[in-house]
C-alpha positions in Angstrom: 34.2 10.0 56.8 36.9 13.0 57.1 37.5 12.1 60.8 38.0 8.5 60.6 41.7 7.5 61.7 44.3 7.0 58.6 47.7 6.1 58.0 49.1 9.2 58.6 51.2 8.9 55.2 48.5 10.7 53.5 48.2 14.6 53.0 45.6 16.6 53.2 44.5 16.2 49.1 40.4 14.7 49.2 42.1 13.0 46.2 44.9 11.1 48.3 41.9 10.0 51.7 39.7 8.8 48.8 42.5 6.5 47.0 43.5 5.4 50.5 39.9 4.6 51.8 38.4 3.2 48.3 41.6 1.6 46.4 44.6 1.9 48.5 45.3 -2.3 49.8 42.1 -3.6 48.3 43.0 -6.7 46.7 42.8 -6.4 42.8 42.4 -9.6 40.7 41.6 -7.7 37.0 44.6 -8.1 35.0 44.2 -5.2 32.9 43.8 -3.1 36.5 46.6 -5.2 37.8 48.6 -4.2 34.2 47.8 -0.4 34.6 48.6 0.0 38.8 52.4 -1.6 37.7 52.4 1.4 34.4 51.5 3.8 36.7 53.7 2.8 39.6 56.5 3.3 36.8 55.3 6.6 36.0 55.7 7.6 39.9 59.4 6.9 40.0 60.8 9.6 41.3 57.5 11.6 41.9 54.9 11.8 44.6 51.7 9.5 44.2 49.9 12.1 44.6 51.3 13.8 41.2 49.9 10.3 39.3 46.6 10.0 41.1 46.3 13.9 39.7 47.5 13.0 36.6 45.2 9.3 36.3 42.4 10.7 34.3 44.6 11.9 31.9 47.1 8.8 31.7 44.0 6.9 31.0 42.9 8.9 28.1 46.0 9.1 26.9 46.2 5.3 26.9 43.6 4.4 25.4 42.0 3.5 28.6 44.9 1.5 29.5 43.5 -1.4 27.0 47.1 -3.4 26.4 46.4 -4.6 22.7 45.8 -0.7 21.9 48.8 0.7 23.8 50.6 -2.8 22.4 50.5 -0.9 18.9 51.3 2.5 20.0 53.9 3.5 17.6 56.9 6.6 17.2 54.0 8.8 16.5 52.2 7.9 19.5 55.2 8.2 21.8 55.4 12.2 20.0 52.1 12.7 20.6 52.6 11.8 24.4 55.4 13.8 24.6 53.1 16.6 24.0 50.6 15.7 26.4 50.2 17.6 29.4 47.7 15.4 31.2 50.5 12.9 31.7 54.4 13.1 33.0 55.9 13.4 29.7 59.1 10.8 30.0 60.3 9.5 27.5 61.6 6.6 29.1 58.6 5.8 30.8 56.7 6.4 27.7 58.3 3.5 26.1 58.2 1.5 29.1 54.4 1.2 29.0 54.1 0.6 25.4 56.4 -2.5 26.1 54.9 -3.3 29.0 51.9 -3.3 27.3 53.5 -6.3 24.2 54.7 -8.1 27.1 50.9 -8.7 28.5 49.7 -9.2 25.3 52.8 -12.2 25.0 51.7 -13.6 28.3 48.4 -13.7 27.2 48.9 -15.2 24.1 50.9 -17.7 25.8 48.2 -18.6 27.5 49.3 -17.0 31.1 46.5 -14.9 33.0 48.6 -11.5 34.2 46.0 -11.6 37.1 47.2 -15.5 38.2 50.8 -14.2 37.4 51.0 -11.9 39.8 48.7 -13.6 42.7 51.2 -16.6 41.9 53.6 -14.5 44.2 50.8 -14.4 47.4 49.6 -18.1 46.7 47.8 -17.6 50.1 46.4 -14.4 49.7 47.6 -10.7 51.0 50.2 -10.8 53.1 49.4 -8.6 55.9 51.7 -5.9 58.0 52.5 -5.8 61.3 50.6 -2.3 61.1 54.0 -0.6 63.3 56.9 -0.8 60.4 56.7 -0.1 57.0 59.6 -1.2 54.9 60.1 0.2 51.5 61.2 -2.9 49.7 61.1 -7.0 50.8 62.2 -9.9 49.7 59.4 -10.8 47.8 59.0 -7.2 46.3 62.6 -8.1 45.4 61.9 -11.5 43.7 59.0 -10.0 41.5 61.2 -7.2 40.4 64.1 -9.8 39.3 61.2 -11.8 37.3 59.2 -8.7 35.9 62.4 -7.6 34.2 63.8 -11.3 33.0 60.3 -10.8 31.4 61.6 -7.2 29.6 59.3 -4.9 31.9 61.2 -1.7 32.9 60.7 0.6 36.0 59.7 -2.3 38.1 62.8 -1.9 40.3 61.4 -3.9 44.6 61.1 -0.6 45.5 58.2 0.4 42.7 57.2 -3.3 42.9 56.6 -3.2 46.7 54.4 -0.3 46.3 52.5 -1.7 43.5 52.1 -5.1 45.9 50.7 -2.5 48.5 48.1 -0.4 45.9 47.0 -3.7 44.4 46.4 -5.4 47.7 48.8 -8.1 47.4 50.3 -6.6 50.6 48.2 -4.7 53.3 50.4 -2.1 55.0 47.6 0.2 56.3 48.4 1.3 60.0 47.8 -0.6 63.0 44.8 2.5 64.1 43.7 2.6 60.5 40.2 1.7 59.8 41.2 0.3 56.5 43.8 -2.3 58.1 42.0 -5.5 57.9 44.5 -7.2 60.1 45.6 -7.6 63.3 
């Protein structure tokens, strides 16, 4: 499957073609997935992907598998001990993001709102597809979810992170018009 035509956004990492071909714009409807892809989105601000998708593994045990009720309880010690960690980006900022990221799911929740219908609530009709020619960096919607994520208190989820979440979790699929991913026209 090496030779099969790509967005040519992608390197040459096995790691980056088999995000792209397996993850990359496939719609996502688990919240806890959905709830991890916007953490890790954070985590990339001002980094490569590629330096996350290295890193995932290690973010994951590092977060308790990205289980929200765990990371919900993740204390000062925690954030120290992650601080430490190699496996991960060690910011502080972002450190604390997730850990509040993670009480604000766990409030939605106990409110009695599904993170999963949350976020599909933006793309009532399903993915919104590309023209497969232009790919913008931020939208309108990217900007509107941004503006509600942080009334709700998440941080890093500025419409430029958001837009790329949109595009990893499938809510948007930007995949080249030659792509054999693209699903549209």
């Amino acid at each position: 499957m090496t030779d099969l035509p790509r967005c040519s956004w992608l390197g040459p990492d096995p790691l980056y073609r088999d995000y792209h071909d397996a993850e990359w714009g496939v719609p996502q409807h688990d919240p806890r997935m959905l709830w991890e892809m916007l953490m890790l989105e954070g985590f990339q601000a001002g980094l490569s992907w590629i330096t996350i998708l290295r890193k995932r593994e290690g973010f994951r045990a590092a977060f308790a598998g990205f289980d929200p009720d765990k990371v919900a309880a993740f204390g000062p010690d925690d954030v120290e001990r992650l601080m430490a960690d190699p496996g991960i980006v060690r910011a502080r900022a972002k450190i604390e993001a997730t850990i509040k990221g993670a009480q604000i799911y766990g409030a939605m929740r106990d409110r009695g709102e599904d993170f999963a219908a949350y976020v599909w609530s933006f793309a009532p009709d399903g993915p919104i597809i590309g023209d497969g020619k232009t790919f913008p960096t931020q939208t309108a919607l990217s900007e509107a979810i941004s503006k509600d994520l942080k009334k709700r208190g998440f941080k890093f989820v500025g419409p430029t992170i958001v837009y790329a979440w949109m595009q990893a979790i499938g809510m948007v699929d930007d995949h080249a018009a030659h792509c054999f991913r693209r699903v549209g026209p």
